[in-house]
ROKOL-254967 format. One record per residue: x, y, z of N, C-alpha, C, O in turn; residue in one letter; residue number from 1. Coordinates in steps of 0.2 Angstrom, whole numbers, plus 5000, padded with zeros to 4 digits. Example, Ala and Ser with C-alpha at 12.3 -4.5 7.8 and 13.67 -1.06 7.14 Angstrom:
# residues 2
{node {5066,4972,5039},{5062,4978,5039},{5066,4984,5039},{5071,4983,5042},A,1},
{node {5064,4989,5035},{5068,4995,5036},{5064,5000,5039},{5067,5006,5040},S,2},
This chain:
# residues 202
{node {5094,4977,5032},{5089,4977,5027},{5092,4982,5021},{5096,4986,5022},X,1},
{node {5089,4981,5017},{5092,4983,5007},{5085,4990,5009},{5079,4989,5011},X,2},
{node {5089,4997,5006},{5083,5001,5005},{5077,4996,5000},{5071,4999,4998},X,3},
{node {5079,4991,4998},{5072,4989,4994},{5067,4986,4998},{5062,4985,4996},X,4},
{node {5069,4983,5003},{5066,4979,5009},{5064,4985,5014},{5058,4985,5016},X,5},
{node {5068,4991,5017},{5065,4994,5021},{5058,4997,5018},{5053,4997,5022},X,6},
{node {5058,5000,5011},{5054,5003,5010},{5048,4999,5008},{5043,5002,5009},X,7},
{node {5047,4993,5005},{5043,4987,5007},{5039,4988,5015},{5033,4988,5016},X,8},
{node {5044,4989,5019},{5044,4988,5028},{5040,4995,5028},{5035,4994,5031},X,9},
{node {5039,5001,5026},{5038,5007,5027},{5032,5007,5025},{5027,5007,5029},X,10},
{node {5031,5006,5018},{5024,5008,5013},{5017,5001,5018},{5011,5001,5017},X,11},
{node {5020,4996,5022},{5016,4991,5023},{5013,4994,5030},{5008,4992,5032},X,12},
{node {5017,4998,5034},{5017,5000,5040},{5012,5004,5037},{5006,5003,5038},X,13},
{node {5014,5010,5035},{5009,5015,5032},{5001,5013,5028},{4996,5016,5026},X,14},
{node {5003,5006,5027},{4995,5005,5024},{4991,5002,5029},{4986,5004,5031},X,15},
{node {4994,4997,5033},{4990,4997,5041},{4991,5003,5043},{4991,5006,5038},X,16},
{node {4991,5007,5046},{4989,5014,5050},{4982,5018,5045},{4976,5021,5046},X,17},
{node {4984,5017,5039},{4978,5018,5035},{4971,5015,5033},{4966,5017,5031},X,18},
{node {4973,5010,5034},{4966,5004,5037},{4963,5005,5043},{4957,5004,5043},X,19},
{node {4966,5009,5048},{4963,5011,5056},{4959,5017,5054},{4954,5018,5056},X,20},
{node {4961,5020,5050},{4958,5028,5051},{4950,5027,5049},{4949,5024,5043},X,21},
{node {4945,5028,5053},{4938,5028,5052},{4934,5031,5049},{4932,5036,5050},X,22},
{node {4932,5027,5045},{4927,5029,5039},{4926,5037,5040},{4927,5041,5035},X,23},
{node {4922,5039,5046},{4917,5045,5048},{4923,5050,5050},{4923,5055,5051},X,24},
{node {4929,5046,5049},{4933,5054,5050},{4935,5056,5044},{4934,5062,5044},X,25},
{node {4937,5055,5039},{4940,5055,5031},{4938,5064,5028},{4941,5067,5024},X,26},
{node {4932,5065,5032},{4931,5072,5027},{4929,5077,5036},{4924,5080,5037},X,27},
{node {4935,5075,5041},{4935,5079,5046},{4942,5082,5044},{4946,5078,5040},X,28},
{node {4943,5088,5047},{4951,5091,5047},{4954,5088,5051},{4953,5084,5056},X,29},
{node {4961,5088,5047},{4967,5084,5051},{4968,5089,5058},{4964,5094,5059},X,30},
{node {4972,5087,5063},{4972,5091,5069},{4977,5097,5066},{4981,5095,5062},X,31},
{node {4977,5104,5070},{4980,5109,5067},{4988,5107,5069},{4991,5112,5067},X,32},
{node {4992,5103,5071},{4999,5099,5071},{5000,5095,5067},{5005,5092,5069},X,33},
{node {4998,5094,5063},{4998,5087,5059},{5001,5094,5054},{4998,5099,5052},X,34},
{node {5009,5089,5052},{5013,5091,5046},{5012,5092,5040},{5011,5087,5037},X,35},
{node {5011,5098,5038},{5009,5098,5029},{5011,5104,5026},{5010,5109,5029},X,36},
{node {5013,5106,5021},{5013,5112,5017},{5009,5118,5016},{5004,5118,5013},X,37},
{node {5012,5123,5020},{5006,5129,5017},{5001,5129,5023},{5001,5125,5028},X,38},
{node {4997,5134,5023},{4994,5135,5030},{4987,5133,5031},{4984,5133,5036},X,39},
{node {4985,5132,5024},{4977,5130,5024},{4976,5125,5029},{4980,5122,5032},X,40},
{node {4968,5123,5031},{4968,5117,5032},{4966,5112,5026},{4963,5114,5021},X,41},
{node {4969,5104,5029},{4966,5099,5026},{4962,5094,5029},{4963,5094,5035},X,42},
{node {4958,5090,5025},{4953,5084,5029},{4959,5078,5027},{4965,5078,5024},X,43},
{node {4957,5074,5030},{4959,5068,5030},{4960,5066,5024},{4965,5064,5023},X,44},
{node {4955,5065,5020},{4955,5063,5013},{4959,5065,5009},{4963,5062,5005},X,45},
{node {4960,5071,5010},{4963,5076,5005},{4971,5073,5004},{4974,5072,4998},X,46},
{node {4974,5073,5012},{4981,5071,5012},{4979,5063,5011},{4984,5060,5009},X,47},
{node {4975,5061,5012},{4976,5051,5010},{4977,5053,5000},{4981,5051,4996},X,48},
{node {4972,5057,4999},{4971,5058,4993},{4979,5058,4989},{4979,5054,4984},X,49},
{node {4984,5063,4991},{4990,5063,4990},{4993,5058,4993},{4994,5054,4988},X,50},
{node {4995,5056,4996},{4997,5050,4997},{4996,5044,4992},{5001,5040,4990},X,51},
{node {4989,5043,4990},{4989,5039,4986},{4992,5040,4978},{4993,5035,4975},X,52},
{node {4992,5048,4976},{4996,5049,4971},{5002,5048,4973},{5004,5046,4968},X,53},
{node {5007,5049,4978},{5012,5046,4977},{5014,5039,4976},{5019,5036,4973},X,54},
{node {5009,5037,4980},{5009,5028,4978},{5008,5025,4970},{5010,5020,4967},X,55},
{node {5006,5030,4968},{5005,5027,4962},{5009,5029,4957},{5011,5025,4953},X,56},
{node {5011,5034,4957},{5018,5037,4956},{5025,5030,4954},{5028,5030,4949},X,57},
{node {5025,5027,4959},{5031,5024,4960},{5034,5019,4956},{5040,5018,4956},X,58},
{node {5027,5015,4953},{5031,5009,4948},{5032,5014,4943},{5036,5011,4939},X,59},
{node {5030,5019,4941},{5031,5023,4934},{5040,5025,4938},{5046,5022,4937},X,60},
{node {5039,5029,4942},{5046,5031,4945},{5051,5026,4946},{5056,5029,4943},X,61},
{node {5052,5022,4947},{5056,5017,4948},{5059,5012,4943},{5064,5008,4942},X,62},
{node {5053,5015,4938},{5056,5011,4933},{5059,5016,4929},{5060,5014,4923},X,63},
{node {5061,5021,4930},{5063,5024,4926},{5062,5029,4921},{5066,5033,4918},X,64},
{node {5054,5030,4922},{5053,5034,4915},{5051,5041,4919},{5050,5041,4925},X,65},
{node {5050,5047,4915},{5048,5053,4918},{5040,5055,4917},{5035,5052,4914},X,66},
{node {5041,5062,4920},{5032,5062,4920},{5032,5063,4915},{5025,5063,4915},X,67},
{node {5033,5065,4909},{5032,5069,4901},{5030,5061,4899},{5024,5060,4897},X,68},
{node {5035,5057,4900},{5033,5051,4895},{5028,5047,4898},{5025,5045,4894},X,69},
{node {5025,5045,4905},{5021,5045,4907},{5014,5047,4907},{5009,5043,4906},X,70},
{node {5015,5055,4908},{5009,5059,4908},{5007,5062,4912},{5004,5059,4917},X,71},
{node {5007,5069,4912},{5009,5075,4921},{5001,5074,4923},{5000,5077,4928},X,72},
{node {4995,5070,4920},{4989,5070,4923},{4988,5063,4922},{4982,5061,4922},X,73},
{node {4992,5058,4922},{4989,5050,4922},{4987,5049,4930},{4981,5046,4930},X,74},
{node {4989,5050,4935},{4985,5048,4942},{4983,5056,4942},{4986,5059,4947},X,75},
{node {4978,5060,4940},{4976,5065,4941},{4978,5071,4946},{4984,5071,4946},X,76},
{node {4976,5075,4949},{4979,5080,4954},{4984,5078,4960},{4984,5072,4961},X,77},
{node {4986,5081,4963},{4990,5080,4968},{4985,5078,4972},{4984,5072,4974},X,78},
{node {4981,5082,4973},{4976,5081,4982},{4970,5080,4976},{4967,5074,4976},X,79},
{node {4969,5084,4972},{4959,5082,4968},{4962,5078,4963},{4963,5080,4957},X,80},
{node {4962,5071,4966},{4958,5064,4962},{4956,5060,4964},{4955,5060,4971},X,81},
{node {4953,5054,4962},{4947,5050,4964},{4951,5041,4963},{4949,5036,4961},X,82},
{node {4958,5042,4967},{4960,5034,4967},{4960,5031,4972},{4960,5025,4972},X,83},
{node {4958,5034,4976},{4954,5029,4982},{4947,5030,4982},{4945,5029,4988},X,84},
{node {4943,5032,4979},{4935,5033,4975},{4930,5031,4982},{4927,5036,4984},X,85},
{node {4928,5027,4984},{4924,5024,4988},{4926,5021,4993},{4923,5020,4998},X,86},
{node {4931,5018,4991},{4935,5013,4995},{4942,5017,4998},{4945,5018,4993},X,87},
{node {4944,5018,5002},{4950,5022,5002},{4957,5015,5005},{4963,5014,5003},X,88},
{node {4954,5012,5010},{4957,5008,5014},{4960,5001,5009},{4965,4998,5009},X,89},
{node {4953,5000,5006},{4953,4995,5001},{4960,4997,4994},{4965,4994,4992},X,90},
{node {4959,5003,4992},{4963,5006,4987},{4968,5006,4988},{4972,5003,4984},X,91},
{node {4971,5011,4994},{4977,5014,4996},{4980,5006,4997},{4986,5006,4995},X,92},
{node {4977,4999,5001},{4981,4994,5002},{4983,4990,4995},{4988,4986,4996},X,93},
{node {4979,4991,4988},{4982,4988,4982},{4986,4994,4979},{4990,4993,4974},X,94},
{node {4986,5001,4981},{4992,5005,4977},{4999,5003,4978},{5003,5003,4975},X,95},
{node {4998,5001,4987},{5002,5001,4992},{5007,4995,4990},{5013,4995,4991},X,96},
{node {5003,4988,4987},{5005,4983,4984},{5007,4984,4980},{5013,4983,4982},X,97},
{node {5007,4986,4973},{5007,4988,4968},{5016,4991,4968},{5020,4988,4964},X,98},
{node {5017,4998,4973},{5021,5001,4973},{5029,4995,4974},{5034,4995,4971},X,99},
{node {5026,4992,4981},{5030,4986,4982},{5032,4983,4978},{5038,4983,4979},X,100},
{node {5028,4980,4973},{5031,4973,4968},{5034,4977,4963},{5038,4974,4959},X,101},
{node {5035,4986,4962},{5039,4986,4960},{5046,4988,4960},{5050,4988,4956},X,102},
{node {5048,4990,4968},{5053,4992,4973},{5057,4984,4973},{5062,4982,4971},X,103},
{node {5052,4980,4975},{5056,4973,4973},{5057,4969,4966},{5058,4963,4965},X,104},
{node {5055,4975,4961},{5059,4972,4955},{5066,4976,4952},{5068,4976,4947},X,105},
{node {5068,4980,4956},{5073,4983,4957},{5081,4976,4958},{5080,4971,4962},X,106},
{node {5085,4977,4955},{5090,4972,4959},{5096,4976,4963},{5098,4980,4959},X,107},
{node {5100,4975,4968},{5102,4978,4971},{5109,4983,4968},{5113,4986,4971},X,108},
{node {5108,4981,4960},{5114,4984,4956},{5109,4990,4954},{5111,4996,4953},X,109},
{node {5103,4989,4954},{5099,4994,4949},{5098,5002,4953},{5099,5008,4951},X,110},
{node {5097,4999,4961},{5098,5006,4965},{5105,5010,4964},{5104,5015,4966},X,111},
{node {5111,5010,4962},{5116,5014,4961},{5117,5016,4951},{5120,5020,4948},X,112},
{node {5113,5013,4950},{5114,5014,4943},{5106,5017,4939},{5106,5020,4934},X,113},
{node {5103,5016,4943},{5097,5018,4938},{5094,5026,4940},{5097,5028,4945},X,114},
{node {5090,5031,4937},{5088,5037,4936},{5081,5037,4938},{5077,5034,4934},X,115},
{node {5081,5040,4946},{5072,5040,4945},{5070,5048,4944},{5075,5051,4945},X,116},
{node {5067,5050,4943},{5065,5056,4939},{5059,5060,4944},{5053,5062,4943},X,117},
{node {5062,5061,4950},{5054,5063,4953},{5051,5072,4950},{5053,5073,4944},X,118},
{node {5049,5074,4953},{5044,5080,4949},{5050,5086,4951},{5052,5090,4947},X,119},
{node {5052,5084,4958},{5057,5090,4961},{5066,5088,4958},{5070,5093,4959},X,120},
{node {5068,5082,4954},{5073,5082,4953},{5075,5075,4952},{5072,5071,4954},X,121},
{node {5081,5074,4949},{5082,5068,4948},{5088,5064,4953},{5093,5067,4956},X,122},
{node {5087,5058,4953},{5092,5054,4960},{5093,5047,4957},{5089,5044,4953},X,123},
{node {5097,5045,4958},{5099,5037,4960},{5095,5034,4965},{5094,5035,4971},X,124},
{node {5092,5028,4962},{5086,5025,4964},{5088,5024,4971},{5084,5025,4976},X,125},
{node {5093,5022,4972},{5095,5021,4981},{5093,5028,4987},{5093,5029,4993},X,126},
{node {5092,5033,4981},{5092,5041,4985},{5085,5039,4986},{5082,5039,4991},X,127},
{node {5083,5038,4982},{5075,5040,4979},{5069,5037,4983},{5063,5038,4985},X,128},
{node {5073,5031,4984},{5069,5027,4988},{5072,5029,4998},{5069,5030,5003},X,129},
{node {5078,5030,4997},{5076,5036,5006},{5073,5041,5006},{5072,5043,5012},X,130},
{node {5070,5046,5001},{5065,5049,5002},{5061,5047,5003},{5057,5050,5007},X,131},
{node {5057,5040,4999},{5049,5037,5000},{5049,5033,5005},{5043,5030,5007},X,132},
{node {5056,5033,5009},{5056,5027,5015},{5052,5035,5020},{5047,5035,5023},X,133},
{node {5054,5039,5020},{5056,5042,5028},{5050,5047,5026},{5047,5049,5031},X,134},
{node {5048,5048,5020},{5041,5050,5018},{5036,5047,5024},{5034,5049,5029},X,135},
{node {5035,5038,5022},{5030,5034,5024},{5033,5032,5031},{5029,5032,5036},X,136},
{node {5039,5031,5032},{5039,5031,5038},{5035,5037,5044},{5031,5035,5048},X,137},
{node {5037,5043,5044},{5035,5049,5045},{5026,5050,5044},{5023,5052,5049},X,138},
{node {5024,5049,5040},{5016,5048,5038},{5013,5044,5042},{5008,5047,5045},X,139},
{node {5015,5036,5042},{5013,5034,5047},{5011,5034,5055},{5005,5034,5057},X,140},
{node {5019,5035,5058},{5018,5040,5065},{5012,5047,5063},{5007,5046,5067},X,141},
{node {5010,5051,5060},{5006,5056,5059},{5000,5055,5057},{4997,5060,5056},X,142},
{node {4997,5049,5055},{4993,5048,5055},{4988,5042,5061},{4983,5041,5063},X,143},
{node {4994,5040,5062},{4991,5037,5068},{4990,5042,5075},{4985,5042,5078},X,144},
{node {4997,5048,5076},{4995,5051,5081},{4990,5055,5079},{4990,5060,5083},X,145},
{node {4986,5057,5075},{4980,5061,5072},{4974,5058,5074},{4970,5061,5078},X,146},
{node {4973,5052,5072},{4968,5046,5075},{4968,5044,5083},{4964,5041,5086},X,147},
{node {4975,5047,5085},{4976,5043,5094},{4975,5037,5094},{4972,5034,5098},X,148},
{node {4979,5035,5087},{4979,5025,5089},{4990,5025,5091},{4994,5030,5091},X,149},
{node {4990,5017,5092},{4995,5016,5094},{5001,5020,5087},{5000,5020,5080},X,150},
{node {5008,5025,5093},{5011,5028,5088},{5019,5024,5088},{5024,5027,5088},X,151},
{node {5019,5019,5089},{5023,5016,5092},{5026,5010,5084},{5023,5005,5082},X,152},
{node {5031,5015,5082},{5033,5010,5073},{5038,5002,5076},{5040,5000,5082},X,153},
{node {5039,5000,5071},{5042,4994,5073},{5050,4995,5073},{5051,5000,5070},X,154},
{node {5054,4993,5075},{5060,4996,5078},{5064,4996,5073},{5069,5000,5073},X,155},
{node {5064,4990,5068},{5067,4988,5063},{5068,4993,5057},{5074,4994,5054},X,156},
{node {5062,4997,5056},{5061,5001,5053},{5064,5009,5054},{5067,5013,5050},X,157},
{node {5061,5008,5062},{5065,5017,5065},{5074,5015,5064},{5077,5016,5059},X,158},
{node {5075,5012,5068},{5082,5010,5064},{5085,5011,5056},{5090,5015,5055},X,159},
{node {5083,5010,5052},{5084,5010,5046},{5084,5017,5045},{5089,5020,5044},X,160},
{node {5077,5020,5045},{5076,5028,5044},{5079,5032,5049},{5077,5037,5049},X,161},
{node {5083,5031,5053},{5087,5032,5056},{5093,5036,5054},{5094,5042,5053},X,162},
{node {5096,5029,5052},{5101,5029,5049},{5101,5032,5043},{5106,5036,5042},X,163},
{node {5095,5033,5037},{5095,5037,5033},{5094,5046,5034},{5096,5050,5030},X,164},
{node {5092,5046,5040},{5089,5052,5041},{5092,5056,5045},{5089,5061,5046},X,165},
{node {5098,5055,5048},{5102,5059,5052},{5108,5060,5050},{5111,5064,5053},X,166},
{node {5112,5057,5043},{5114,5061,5041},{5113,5067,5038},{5116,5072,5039},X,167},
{node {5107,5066,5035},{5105,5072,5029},{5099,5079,5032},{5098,5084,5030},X,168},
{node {5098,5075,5038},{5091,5079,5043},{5092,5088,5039},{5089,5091,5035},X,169},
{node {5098,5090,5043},{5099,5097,5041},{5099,5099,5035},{5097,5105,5034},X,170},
{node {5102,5094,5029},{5101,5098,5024},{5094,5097,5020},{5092,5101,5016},X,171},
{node {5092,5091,5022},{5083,5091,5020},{5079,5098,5025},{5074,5101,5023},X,172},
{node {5081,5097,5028},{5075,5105,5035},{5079,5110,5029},{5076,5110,5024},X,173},
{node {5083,5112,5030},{5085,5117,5023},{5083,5118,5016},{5083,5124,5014},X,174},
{node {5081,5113,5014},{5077,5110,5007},{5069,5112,5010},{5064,5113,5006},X,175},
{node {5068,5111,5017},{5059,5111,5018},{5058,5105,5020},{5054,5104,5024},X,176},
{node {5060,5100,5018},{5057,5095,5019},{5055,5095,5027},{5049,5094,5028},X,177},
{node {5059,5095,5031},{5056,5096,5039},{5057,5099,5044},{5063,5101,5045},X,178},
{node {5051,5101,5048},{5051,5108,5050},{5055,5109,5055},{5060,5105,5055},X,179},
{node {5056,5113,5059},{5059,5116,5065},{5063,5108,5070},{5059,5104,5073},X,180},
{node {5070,5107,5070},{5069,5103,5073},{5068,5103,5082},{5072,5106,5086},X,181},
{node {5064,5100,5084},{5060,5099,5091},{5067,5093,5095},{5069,5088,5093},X,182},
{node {5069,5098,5102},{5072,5095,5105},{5072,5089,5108},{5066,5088,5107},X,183},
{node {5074,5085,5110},{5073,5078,5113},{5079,5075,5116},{5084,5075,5112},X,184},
{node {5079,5073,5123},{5083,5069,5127},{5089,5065,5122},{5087,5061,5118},X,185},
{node {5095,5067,5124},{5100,5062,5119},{5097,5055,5122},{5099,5050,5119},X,186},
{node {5095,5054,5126},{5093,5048,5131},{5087,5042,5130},{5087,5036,5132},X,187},
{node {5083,5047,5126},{5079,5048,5122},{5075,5041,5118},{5079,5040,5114},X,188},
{node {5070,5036,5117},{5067,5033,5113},{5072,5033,5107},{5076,5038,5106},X,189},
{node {5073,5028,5102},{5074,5032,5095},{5071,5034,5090},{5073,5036,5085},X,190},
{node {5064,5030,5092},{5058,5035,5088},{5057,5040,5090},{5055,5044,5086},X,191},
{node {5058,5043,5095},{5057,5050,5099},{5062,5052,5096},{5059,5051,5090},X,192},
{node {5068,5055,5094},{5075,5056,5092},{5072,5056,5086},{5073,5061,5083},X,193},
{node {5069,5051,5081},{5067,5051,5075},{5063,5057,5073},{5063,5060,5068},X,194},
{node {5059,5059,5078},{5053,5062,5075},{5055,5070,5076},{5053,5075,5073},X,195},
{node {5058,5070,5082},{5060,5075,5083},{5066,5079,5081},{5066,5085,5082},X,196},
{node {5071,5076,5076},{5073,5073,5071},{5069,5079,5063},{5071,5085,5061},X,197},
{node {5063,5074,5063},{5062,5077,5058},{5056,5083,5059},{5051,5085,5056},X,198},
{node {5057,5085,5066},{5052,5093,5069},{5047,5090,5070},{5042,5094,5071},X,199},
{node {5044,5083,5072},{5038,5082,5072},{5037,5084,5083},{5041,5082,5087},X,200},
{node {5033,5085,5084},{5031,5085,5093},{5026,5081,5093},{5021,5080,5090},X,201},
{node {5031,5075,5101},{5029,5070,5104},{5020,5070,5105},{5018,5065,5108},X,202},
């Protein structure tokens, strides 16, 4: 698969696991393991809340333009806004749509040639789009093991972010992106190895 098909495969994964999470848990705390920046806690909503600001992010992203010509408040706060309003499952799956139709209006020349502009730095859309792969890949597992529904991704997938993510593993945990890395059997699952990979415990 073309990172523009994996990440299609990723963001779809991640809006089913988001569809499961139950209405009455949304404004409960994430469990105190569940990955996130900084020590406070957060509710469920909060981090969907972000999530869905990245989601929306992305046809602007992708196509090129930055946040000045955009606008640093057009999808409101990182965590305080209201784009999944009432509906969160219903939202986050047409953001999630949205993001898609524009990852596939990319053409495979456009990923080595084009500037995406994210808030932390600018990348070649091929880079840019493994970040937002191994993002939602990663999200997903963590939000399904937060709920204790099935944590089991599609393999096509783990594969891909894979390959994306053991290269670069050490110099993104250096960057922060992922915390401490957690041992695992070289024997190992290779979602197991993935997650552990990126610090996440089984």
């Amino acid at each position: 698969m073309s990172e523009i098909e994996i990440f299609a495969r990723a963001d779809q994964v991640l809006a089913d696991v988001v569809g499961r999470i139950p209405a009455e848990a949304l404004d409960e705390p994430l469990p105190a393991d569940f990955p996130t920046h900084g020590d406070r806690p957060y509710t469920f909503r909060e981090v969907l809340g972000y999530q869905a600001y990245d989601e929306a992010w992305i046809p602007d992203m992708v196509a090129g333009r930055t946040l000045d010509e955009v606008g640093q408040d057009a999808y409101g706060a990182p965590i305080d806004n209201d784009l999944l309003a009432d509906e969160p499952s219903r939202r986050f799956e047409e953001l999630v749509e949205d993001s898609i139709r524009a990852v596939r209006g990319l053409s495979e020349s456009d990923l080595d040639t084009r500037t995406v502009h994210y808030s932390y730095g600018d990348y070649p859309a091929r880079e840019a789009l493994w970040h937002a792969i191994v993002f939602r890949t990663t999200r997903a597992y963590d939000f399904a093991r937060a709920i204790g529904a099935e944590t089991t991704l599609p393999d096509d997938l783990v594969e891909a972010t894979w390959e994306i993510v053991e290269p670069h593993a050490e110099e993104w945990r250096r960057m922060g992106v992922f915390g401490p890395l957690v041992e695992v059997d070289a024997d190992a699952p290779l979602q197991d190895r993935l997650m552990g990979l990126t610090g996440r415990r089984l």
